[in-house]
LUMZAVO-714491 format. One line per 8 residues: number of its first residue (from 0); their letters; for each residue x, y, z of C-alpha. Coordinates in steps of 0.1 Angstrom, whole numbers. Example, Ala and Ser with C-alpha at 12.3 -4.5 7.8 and 13.67 -1.06 7.14 Angstrom:
BEGIN
0	as	123,-45,78 ~ 137,-11,71
//
This chain:
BEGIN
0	xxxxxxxx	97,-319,-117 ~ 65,-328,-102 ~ 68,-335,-57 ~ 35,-357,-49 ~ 16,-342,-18 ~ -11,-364,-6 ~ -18,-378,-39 ~ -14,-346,-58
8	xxxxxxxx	10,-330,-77 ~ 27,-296,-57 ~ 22,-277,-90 ~ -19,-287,-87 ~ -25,-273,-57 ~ -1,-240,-63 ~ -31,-207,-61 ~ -13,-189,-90
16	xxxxxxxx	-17,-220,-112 ~ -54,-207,-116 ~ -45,-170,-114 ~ -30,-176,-146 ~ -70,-184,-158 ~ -67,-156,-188 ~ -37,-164,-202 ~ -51,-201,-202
24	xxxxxxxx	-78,-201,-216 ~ -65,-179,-242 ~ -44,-209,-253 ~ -80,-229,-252 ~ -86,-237,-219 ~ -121,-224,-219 ~ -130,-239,-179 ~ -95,-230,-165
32	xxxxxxxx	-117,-198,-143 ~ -143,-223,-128 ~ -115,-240,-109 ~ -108,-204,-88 ~ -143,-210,-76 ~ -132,-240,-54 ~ -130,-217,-15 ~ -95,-232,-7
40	xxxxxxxx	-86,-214,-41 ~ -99,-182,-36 ~ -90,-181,2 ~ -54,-174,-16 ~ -64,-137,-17 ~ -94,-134,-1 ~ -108,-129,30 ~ -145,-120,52
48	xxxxxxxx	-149,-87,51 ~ -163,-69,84 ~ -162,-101,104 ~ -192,-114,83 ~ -183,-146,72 ~ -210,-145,42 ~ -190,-117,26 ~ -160,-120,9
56	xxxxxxxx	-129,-94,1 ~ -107,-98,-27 ~ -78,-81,-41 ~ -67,-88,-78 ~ -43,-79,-104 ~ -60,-57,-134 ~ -36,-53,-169 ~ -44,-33,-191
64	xxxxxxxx	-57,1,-177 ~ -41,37,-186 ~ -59,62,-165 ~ -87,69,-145 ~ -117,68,-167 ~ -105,29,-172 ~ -107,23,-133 ~ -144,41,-135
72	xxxxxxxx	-155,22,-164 ~ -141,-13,-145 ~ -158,-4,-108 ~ -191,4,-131 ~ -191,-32,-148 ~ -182,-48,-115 ~ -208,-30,-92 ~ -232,-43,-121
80	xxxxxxxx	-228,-81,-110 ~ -253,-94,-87 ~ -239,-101,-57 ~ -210,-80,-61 ~ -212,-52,-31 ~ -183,-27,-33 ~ -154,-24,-63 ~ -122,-1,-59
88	xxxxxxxx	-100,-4,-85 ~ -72,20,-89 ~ -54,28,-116 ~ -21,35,-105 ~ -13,7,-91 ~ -30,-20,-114 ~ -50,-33,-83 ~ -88,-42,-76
96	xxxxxxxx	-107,-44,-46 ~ -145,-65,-45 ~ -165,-73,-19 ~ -186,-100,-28 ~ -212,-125,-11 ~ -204,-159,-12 ~ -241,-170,-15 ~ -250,-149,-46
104	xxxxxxxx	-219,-151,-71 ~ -183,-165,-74 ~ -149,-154,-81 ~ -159,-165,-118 ~ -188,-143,-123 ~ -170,-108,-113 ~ -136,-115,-128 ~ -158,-125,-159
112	xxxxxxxx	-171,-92,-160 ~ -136,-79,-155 ~ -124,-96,-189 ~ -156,-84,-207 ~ -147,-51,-199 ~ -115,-57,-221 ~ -85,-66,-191 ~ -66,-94,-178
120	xxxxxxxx	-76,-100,-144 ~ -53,-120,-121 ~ -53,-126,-81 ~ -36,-108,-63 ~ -9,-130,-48 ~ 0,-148,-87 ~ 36,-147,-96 ~ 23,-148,-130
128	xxxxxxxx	14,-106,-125 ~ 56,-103,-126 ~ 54,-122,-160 ~ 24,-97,-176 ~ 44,-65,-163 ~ 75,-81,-182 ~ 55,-90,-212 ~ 38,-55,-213
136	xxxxxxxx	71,-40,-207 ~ 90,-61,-236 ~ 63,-54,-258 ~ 60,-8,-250 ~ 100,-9,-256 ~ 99,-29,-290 ~ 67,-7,-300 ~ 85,26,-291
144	xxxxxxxx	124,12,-307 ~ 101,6,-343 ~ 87,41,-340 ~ 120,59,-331 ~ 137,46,-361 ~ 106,46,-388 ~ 108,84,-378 ~ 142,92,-379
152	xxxxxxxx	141,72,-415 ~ 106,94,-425 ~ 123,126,-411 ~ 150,119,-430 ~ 128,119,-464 ~ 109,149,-456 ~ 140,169,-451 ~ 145,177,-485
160	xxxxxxxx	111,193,-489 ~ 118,219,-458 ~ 153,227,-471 ~ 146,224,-509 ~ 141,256,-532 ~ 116,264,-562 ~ 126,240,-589 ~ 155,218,-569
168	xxxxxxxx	129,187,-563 ~ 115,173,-593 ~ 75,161,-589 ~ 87,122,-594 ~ 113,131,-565 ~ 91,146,-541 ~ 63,120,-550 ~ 86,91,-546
176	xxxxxxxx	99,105,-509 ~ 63,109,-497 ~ 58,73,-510 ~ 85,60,-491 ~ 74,79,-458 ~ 39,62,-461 ~ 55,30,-465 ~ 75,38,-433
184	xxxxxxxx	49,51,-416 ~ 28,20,-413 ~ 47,-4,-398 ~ 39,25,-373 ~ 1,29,-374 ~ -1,-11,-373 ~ 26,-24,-346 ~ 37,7,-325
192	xxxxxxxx	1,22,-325 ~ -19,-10,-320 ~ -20,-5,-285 ~ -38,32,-287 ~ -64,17,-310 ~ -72,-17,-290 ~ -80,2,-262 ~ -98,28,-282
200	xxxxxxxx	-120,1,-293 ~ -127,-12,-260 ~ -137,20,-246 ~ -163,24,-279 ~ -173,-12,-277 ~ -182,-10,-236 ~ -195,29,-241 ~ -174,48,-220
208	xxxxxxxx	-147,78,-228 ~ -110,69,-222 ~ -76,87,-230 ~ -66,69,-254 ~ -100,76,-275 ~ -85,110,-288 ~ -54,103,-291 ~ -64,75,-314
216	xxxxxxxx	-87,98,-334 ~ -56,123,-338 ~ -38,92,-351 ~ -63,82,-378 ~ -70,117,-387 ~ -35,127,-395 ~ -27,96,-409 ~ -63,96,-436
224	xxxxxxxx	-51,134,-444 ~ -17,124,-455 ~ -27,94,-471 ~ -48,118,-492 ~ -25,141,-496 ~ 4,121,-510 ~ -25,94,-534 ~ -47,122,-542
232	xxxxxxxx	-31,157,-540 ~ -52,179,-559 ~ -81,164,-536 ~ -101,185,-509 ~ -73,183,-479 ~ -47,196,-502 ~ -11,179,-511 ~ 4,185,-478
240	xxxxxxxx	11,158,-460 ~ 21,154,-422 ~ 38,116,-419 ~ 68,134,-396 ~ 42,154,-376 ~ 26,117,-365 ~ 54,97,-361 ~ 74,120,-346
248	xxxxxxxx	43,123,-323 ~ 37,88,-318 ~ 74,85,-307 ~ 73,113,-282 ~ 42,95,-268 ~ 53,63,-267 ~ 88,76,-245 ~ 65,88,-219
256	xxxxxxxx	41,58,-217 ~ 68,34,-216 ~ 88,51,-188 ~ 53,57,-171 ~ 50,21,-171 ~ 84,13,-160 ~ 77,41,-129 ~ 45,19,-122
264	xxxxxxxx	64,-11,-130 ~ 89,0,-97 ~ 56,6,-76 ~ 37,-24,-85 ~ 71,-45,-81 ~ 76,-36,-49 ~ 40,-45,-35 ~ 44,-77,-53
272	xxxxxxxx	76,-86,-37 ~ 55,-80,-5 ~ 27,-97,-11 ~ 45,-129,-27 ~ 70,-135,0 ~ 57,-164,18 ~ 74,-193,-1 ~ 46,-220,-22
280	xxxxxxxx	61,-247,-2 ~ 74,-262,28 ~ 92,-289,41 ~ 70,-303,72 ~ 82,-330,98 ~ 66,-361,98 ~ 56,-384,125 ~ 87,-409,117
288	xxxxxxxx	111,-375,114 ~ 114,-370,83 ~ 109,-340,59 ~ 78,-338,33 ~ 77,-313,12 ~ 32,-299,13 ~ 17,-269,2 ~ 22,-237,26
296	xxxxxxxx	-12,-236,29 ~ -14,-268,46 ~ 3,-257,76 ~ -11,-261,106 ~ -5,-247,144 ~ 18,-273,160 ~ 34,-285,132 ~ 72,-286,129
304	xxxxxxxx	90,-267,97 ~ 127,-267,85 ~ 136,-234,67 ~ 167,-233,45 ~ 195,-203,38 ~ 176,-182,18 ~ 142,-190,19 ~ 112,-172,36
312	xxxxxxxx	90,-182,70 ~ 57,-195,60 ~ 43,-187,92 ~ 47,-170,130 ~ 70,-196,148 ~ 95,-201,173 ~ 128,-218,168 ~ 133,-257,183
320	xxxxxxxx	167,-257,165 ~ 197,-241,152 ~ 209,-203,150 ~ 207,-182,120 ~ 202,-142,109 ~ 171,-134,100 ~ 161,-101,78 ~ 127,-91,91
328	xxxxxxxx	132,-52,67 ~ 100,-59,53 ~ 80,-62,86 ~ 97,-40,111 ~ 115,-15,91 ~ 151,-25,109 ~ 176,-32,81 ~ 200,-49,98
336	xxxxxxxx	197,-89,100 ~ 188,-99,135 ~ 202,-130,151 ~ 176,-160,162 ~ 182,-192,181 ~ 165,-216,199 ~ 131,-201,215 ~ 134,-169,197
344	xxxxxxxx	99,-163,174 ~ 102,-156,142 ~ 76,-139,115 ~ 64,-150,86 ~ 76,-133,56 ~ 110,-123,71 ~ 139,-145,57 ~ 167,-167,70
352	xxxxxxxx	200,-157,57 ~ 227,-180,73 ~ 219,-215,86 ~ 188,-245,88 ~ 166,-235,117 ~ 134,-257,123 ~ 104,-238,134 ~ 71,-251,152
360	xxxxxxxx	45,-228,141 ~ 21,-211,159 ~ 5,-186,135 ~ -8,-195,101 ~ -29,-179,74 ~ -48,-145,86 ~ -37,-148,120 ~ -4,-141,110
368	xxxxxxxx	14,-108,112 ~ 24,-109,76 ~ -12,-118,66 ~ -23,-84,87 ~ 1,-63,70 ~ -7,-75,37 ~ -43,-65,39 ~ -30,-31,50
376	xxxxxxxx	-8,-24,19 ~ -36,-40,-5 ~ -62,-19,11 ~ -36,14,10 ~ -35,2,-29 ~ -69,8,-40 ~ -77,33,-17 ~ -86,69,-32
384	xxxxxxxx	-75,100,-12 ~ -102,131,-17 ~ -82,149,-42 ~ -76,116,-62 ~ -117,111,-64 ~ -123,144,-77 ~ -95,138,-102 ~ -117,106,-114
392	xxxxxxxx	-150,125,-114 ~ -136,150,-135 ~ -120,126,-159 ~ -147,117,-178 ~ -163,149,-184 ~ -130,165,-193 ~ -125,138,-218 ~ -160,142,-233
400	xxxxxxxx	-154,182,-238 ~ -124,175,-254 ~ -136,153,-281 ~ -169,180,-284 ~ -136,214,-291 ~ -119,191,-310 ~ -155,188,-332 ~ -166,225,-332
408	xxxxxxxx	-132,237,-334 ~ -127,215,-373 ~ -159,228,-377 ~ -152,263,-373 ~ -115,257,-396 ~ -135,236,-424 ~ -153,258,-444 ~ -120,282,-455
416	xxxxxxxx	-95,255,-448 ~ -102,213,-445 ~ -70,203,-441 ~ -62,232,-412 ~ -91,219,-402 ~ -87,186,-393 ~ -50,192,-382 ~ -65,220,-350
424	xxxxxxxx	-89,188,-343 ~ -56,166,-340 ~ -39,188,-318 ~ -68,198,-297 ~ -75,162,-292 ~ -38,153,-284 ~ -24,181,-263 ~ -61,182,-235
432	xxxxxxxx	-53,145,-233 ~ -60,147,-187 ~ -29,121,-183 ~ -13,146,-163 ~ -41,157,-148 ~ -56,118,-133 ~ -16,110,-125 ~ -12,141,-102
440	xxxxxxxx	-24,126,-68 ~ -25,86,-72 ~ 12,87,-80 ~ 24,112,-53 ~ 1,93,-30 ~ 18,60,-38 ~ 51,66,-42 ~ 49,75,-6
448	xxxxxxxx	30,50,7 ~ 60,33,-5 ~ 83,48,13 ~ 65,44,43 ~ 62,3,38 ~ 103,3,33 ~ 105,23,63 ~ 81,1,83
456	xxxxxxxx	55,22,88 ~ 24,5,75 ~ -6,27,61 ~ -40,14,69 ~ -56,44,51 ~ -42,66,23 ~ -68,95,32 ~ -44,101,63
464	xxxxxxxx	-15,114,41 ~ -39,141,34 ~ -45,147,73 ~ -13,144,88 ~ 4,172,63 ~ -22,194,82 ~ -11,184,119 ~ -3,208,143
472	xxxxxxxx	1,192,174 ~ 14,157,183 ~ 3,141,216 ~ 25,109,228 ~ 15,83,255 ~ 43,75,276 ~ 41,41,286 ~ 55,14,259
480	xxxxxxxx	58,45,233 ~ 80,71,247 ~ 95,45,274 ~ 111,12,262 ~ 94,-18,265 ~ 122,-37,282 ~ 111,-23,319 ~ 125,-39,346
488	xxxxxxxx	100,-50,375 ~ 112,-54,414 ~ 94,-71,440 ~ 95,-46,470 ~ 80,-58,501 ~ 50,-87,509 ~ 27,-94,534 ~ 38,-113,561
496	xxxxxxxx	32,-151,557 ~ 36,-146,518 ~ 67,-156,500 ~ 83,-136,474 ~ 81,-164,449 ~ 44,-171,462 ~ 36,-131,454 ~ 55,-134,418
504	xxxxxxxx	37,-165,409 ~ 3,-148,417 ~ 13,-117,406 ~ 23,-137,371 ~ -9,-157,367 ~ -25,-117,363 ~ -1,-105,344 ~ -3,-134,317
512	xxxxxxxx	-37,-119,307 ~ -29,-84,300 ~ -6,-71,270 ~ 2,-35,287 ~ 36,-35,287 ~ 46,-33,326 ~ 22,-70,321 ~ 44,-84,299
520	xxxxxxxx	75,-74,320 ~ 60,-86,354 ~ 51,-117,333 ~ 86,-121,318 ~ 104,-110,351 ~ 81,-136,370 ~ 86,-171,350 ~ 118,-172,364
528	xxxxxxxx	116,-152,397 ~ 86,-176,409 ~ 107,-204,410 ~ 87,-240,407 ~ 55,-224,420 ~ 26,-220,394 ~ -6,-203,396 ~ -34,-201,371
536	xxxxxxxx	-60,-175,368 ~ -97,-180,356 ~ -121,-154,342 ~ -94,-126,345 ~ -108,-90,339 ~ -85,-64,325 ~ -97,-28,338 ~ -80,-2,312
544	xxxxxxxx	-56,14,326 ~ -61,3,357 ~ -51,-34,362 ~ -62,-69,362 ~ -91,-89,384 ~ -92,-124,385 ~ -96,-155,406 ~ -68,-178,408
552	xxxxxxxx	-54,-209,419 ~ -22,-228,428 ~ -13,-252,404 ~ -21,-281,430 ~ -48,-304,426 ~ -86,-295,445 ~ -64,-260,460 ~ -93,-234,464
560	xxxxxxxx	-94,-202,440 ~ -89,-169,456 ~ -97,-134,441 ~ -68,-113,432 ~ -63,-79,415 ~ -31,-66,401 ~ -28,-26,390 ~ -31,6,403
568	xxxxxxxx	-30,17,445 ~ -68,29,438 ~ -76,-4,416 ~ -66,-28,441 ~ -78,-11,471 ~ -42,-3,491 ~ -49,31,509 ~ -22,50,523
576	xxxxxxxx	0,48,490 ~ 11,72,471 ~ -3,70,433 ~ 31,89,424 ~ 54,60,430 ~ 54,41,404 ~ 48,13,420 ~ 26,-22,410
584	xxxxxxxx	3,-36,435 ~ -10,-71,443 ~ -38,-79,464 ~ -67,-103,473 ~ -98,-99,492 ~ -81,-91,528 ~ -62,-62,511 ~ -27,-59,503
592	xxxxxxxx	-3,-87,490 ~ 28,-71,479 ~ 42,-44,461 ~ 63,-43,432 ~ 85,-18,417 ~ 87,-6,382 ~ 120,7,368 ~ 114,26,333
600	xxxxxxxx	143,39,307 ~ 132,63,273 ~ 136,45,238 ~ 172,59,223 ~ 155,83,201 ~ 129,99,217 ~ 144,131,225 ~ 159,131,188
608	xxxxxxxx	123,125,176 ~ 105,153,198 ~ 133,179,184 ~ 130,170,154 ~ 86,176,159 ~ 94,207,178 ~ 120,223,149 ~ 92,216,129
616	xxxxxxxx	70,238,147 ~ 48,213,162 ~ 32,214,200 ~ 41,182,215 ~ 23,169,246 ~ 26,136,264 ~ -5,119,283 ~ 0,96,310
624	xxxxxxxx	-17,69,332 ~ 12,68,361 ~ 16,97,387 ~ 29,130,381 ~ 65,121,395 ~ 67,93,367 ~ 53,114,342 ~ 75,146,354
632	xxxxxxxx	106,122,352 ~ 101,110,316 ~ 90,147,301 ~ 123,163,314 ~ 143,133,305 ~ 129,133,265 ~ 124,178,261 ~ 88,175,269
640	xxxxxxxx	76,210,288 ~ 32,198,283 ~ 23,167,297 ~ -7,152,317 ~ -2,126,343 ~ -31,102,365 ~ -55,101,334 ~ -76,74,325
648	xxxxxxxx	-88,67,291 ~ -114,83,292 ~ -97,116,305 ~ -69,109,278 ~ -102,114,247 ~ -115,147,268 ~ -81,163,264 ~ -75,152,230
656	xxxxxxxx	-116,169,223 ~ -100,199,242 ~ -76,202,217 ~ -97,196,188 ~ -121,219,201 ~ -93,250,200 ~ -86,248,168 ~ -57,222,166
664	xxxxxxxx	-53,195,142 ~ -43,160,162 ~ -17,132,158 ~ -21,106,185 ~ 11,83,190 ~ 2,52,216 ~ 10,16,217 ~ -27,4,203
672	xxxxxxxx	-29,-13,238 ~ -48,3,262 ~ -53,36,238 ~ -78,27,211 ~ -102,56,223 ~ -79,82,224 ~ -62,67,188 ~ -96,64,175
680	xxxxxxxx	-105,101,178 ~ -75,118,167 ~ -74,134,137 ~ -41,108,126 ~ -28,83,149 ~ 0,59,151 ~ 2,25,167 ~ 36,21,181
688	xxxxxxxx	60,-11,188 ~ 63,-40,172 ~ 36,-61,198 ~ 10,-39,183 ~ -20,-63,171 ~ -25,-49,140 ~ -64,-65,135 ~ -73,-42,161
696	xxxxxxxx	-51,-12,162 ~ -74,19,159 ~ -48,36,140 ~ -40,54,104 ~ -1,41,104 ~ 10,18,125 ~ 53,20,133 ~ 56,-20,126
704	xxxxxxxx	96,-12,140 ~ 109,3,176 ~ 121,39,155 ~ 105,65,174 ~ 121,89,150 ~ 93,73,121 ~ 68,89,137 ~ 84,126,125
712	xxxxxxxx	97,113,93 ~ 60,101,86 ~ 42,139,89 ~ 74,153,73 ~ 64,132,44 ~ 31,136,46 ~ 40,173,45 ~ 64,168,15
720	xxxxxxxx	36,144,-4 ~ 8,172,-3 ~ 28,193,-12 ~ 41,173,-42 ~ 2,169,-51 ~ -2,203,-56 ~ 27,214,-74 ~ 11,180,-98
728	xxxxxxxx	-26,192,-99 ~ -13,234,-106 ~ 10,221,-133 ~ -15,198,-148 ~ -45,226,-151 ~ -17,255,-163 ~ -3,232,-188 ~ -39,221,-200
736	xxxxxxxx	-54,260,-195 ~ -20,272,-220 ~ -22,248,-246 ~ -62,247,-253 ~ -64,282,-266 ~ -28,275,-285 ~ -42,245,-302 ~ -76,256,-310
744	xxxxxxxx	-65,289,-332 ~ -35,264,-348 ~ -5,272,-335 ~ 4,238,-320 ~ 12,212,-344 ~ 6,173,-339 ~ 40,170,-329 ~ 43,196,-302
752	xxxxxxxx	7,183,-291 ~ 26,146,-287 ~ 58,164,-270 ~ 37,183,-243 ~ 8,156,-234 ~ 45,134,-230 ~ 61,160,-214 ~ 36,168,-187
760	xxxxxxxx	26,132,-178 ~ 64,125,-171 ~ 67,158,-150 ~ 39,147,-128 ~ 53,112,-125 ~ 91,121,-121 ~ 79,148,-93 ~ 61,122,-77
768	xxxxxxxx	89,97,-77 ~ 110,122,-55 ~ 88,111,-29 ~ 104,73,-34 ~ 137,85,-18 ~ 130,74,15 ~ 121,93,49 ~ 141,120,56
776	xxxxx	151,139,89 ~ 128,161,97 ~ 140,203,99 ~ 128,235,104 ~ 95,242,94
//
C-alpha cells in the first residue's frame, strides 16, 4: 500500500529505501547510490562533526568483514578518497565511521570506495542491515549443514582404509571409495567453501593480507594433493589422500564462524534495535483536526502527534491527551513501564504500551535525547580501545609471517617428502590463523558496552573501560547526585514591604535560567506559590556555583527592570549570614530580599552504592558547594567519613589534581551541571540524572537513569571486562606460541589445525559473552 504525503509516495521518501543502494543496483539499478547524495537523505545518519557545519559524520553498516586486517584494509581505501578526513571502521561490530566535507565529495564517492574494496555498505539507520544479517546467517548455516553431512558421508568411505588389513580392500575397492569421497568433497570446496575463497580473492585483488587468505591456501593445497593422489597415485605427492582431513576441517571451521556470527549477530541486533526505534511515520494533526499520516522526518516543533499502543515517540513531547504506560528501558535504564498523562513529557524512542496519547512536540531530530544517545552508542561502536589498536597493528604482520613459515617450512619438508610437505604448509597456515588473537579485546569491549546501554549507562568513549578497571578512588558531588533532585524549597522570611508571592515570583524569574537542581526546584516550587504575579528576567548571568544575576521586570506593561541576584549569602551580598545554613538568598541592589530554605533528602541507594564502592576497596570522597553543616549532614546520612564542603569549581579541580598528584587513579560522579571542570579532568567520570544534557556532558558514561547503584556496577564491570581481555589476549598468544612449533615439525594434521583455530576463536568469543549477563552487585575486592 502506497499513503501519498505531499504529492509523494511514504515509501519514496523512507532513508532506508536508498540504503538498500547495493542490493539495488545489483538487480540493475546502476544510479540507485546518487539518490543518497540528496542532504535530506544523508542527514538520516549523518551529522556536523565538531560544530563545523562544512564537515559531515557518518555512521554506516559494513557486510562482509571477518577480522581486523579487513577493517585496516577498508579505513586505508576510505582515507584514500579526497575529501574523506577520518575513517573508523570496526570489525566487531560491522560498523563505519567517516568524516567527510560536504564541499569536496559525497556520500557516493566514499561508500563507492567502500564497495570497491569488496563490501556491502549500508547506512546506518536501514532496516535493510536486519535483512543482510539474516541473509548472511541463512546462507553460513546451509554452508556448514552441506559440510557436516558431505563429511560424515566421506568419513564414512575412508573408514575402511583405517580399519582394513593387508589384502582385505581390493585396489578397484579402495579406488572406487576415494572416487566417491572426491565426488563428495566438492560440493564442499564449491558451496560451503565459496565464502573463504571470495574473500581470499578480494584481499589478492585490493593487495592486502586477510585471514581468510591461508586458510584458503590450506584448502586448495589439501584439496590439489588429494586430487593427485586419488587420479594419479604413483605421481610426486604419493597415493595418499586427505578428503576427511579437509572436510572434517572445513566443518570444524565453519561451526565456529557461524556461531561467531550469530554472537555478532546478538551484538549488532541490539544496537540496531536502538538505533531504528524511532517509527518511519507519524500521524500529524492538521489544521481542520484531522490525522495525516508524513514522514518522521517532517516533524516540526509545535506540531501535534497521535501515538498508538505499541508504537514508538518520534520526538521529545509532552502529552495534550490521554493516559498510557510508557517503557522508556532503552533511555533510562528503569524497566518498569512509567505512567504518563496529560503534561507529562515524554522521549523519543521510548514506547507507549496501553492507550492513544497525543503529543505536541518540542524536540525533533539532533536535539533530541534519543538522537544524543544514539551518536554515543555509534561512536562507542567504532571506537578502538588501546589494546584493540595494537591487536590491528599486529594483524597484518602476523598474517604475512604466517604465509612466509608456512613457505619455508614446505620448503624445508620438500626435498625428502612433497606430500609431508605441503600438508606442514596446510596446517601451519591453518592453525596461526590470528582469529583469536584480533577477537580478544573488540568483543570483551563490546559485549560490555552492551550491558552498560541495557543498564542505562551510556558510553561516550570505549577507552574508559580500560581506565575505570584501574580506579582507585571515587569522588561524588553531593548536590543532584548523592541528594535527590526532588528538593523541597521554603520561603523563610522577606523584607518588609515585599510579599511572599512578590519574592517567589522574582525569585522564579532567576531561577528559570539556571539548571542546578535547587533552580529547578525553586522554579517548580515557585509557578504555583507566586500566585498570578509574573516576572521576567533579561540578560540573566549564571555564576557557577554561586547563583544567578539578572535584571528583571514585572510582567506589567512600561514597569521598570530592577537588578536581582539569587544564590549564595557571599554571591548576593547578605552579610551577617551563616554560609552553613543551607539557605537560598534573593536580593536586589538595596541588599537583602528574602530568604529561602532548602530541604534535601539522599537518593534511596546511595548508602547501598558507597558500600558496595567501599567493599570493593575503593576511597570514596564527596565534594560540596553548600556549607559544612549540609555537607556534614549528607556524608553521615550516606557512610561517607572524606568530604569537602564551601568549594567552588575551581577548588573542586585543585582537589581532584591533589589526588592525581598522590598517586590515585580518579572517577568523578557529578550531575554534568555545574561540574564540567572537575568531570573533565578526572581520569573517568560520570554524568548523573536523567536532566543531564548529554551534548555537553564532559563525561566518559553518563547514568541516563536515577540508579546510583550503576555507578559501582559500571567500574565492577569495567573491572570484570579487563580482566576478561586478558585472560582473551594470554589464551590467544599460548594457543598460537603451542601450536606453531607442533605444526611446523608435522605433528598437527589439517583437521586438528581446523579444530583448534575453531576452538580458540569460540573461547575468546564465549569468554567475552559472559560479560553480556548484565551488571552485577558489586563485592569484595
Amino acid at each position: 500500500m502506497h499513503i501519498q504525503v505531499h504529492g509523494l509516495p511514504l515509501e519514496a521518501e523512507r532513508p532506508d529505501r536508498v540504503a538498500a543502494t547495493p542490493v539495488a543496483r545489483a538487480a540493475g539499478a546502476a544510479d540507485a547510490l546518487e539518490l543518497i547524495d540528496d542532504p535530506q537523505e544523508w542527514s538520516a545518519f549523518s551529522r556536523p562533526w565538531s560544530g563545523d557545519a562544512a564537515l559531515i559524520e557518518s555512521s554506516v553498516v559494513v557486510a562482509g568483514m571477518q577480522c581486523a586486517a579487513c577493517a585496516q584494509g577498508l579505513e586505508a581505501a576510505l582515507r584514500a578518497v579526497p575529501g574523506v578526513l577520518r575513517a573508523d571502521v570496526s570489525a566487531g561490530s560491522g560498523r563505519a565511521s567517516v568524516v567527510w566535507s560536504k564541499d569536496a565529495t559525497r556520500p557516493s564517492g566514499w561508500m563507492r570506495a567502500i564497495e570497491r574494496a569488496g563490501y556491502t555498505v549500508l547506512p546506518a539507520n536501514d532496516s535493510a542491515a536486519h535483512a543482510i544479517r539474516q541473509r548472511e546467517g541463512r546462507q553460513a548455516l546451509w554452508r556448514w549443514l552441506v559440510a557436516g553431512l558431505c563429511m560424515m558421508q566421506v568419513m564414512m568411505y575412508a573408514y575402511p582404509a583405517y580399519v582394513a588389513q593387508p589384502g582385505d580392500l581390493s585396489l578397484e575397492m579402495e579406488r572406487l571409495l576415494r572416487w566417491a569421497s572426491w565426488v563428495l568433497t566438492l560440493p564442499v570446496m564449491l558451496f560451503s567453501c565459496a565464502g573463504f575463497f571470495q574473500n581470499a580473492w578480494r584481499d589478492m585483488v585490493n593487495r592486502r593480507v586477510g585471514m581468510d587468505l591461508p586458510v584458503a591456501l590450506g584448502l586448495l593445497i589439501t584439496f590439489a594433493v588429494s586430487t593427485a593422489g586419488t587420479f594419479e597415485p604413483q605421481g610426486i605427492f604419493g597415493r595418499e589422500v586427505f578428503f576427511d582431513s579437509l572436510t572434517m576441517f572445513v566443518f570444524f571451521l565453519l561451526t565456529g564462524r557461524w556461531l561467531e556470527l550469530r554472537l555478532r549477530s546478538r551484538t549488532a541486533g541490539a544496537l540496531e534495535s536502538a538505533l531504528n526505534r524511532l517509527p518511519e511515520a507519524v500521524q500529524r494533526r492538521t489544521q481542520d483536526g484531522s490525522f495525516a499520516l508524513v514522514a518522521a522526518r517532517r516533524l516540526r516543533p509545535g506540531d501535534t502527534i497521535r501515538v498508538l499502543p505499541g508504537q514508538a515517540f518520534a520526538a521529545d513531547g509532552c502529552i495534550v491527551q490521554g493516559e498510557t504506560s510508557v517503557d522508556q528501558s532503552l533511555l533510562t535504564g528503569e524497566s518498569r513501564p512509567l505512567p504518563l498523562g496529560q503534561g507529562d513529557d515524554v522521549i523519543a524512542g521510548s514506547h507507549n504500551l496501553v492507550a492513544s496519547v497525543q503529543v505536541r512536540v518540542l524536540r525533533v531530530g539532533d536535539d533530541t535525547r534519543f538522537a544524543q544517545i544514539v551518536a554515543l552508542m555509534r561512536a562507542a561502536a567504532v571506537a578502538k580501545p588501546r589494546l584493540a589498536l595494537l591487536a590491528d597493528r599486529l594483524a597484518k604482520p602476523f598474517l604475512t609471517a604466517v604465509v612466509v613459515s608456512a613457505v619455508l617450512a614446505a620448503a624445508f619438508w620438500w626435498p625428502s617428502d612433497p606430500q609431508r610437505a605441503l600438508m606442514v604448509a596446510v596446517a601451519v597456515l591453518i592453525v596461526t590463523c590470528p582469529c583469536a588473537l584480533s577477537l580478544a579485546t573488540p568483543a570483551a569491549m563490546l559485549a560490555a558496552a552492551g550491558s552498560l546501554a541495557r543498564a542505562g549507562v551510556l558510553l561516550r568513549n570505549i577507552q574508559a573501560l580500560e581506565a575505570a578497571a584501574r580506579v582507585d578512588t571515587v569522588v561524588f558531588d553531593k548536590t543532584g547526585t548523592l541528594t535527590s533532585e526532588a528538593l523541597r524549597v521554603d520561603l523563610l522570611a522577606t523584607r518588609e514591604g515585599i510579599s511572599g508571592e512578590r519574592a517567589w515570583a522574582m525569585a522564579t524569574a532567576l531561577a528559570q535560567h539556571s539548571l542546578h537542581p535547587v533552580s529547578r526546584a525553586l522554579a517548580l516550587a515557585g509557578a504555583s506559590a507566586a500566585g498570578p504575579q509574573r516576572w521576567t528576567a533579561q540578560r540573566a548571568v549564571e555564576e557557577v556555583g554561586q547563583g544567578v544575576r539578572s535584571w528583571a521586570a514585572p510582567g506589567q506593561a512600561d514597569a521598570p527592570a530592577v537588578a536581582l541576584r539569587l544564590g549564595s549569602a557571599q554571591f548576593c551580598g547578605v552579610a551577617g549570614q551563616d554560609p552553613d545554613t543551607g539557605h537560598i538568598f534573593l536580593s536586589d541592589a538595596h541588599g537583602w530580599l528574602a530568604t529561602f530554605s532548602l530541604a534535601q533528602a539522599v537518593r534511596p541507594d546511595a548508602v547501598s552504592t558507597i558500600a558496595a564502592l567501599r567493599d570493593s576497596g575503593l576511597a570514596v570522597y564527596m565534594l560540596s558547594g553548600d556549607g559544612a553543616g549540609a555537607s556534614r549532614a549528607v556524608a553521615q546520612a550516606i557512610g561517607i567519613d572524606r568530604f569537602e564542603s564551601g568549594r567552588t569549581p575551581a577548588q573542586k579541580l585543585q582537589f581532584l589534581r591533589e589526588l592525581q598528584s598522590a598517586g590515585h587513579r580518579t572517577a568523578v560522579v557529578g550531575d554534568g551541571l555545574n561540574d564540567a571542570p572537575v568531570l573533565a579532568g578526572a581520569d573517568v567520570s560520570f554524568a548523573f540524572g536523567p536532566a543531564v544534557p548529554l551534548a555537553r556532558a564532559q563525561a566518559d558514561f553518563i547514568v541516563a537513569g536515577g540508579q546510583l547503584i550503576r555507578v559501582a556496577q559500571t567500574l565492577m564491570l569495567a573491572r570484570r571486562t579487563m580482566t576478561v581481555v586478558r585472560q582473551n589476549l594470554g589464551w590467544a598468544l599460548a594457543y598460537n606460541l603451542a601450536c606453531i612449533p607442533l605444526a611446523l615439525v608435522g605433528w598437527i594434521p589439517a583437521w586438528m589445525a581446523g579444530l583448534g583455530m575453531a576452538t580458540s576463536s569460540l573461547v575468546v568469543v564465549g569468554n567475552a559473552l559472559r560479560l553480556s549477563r548484565g551488571l552485577a552487585l558489586p563485592g569484595p575486592a
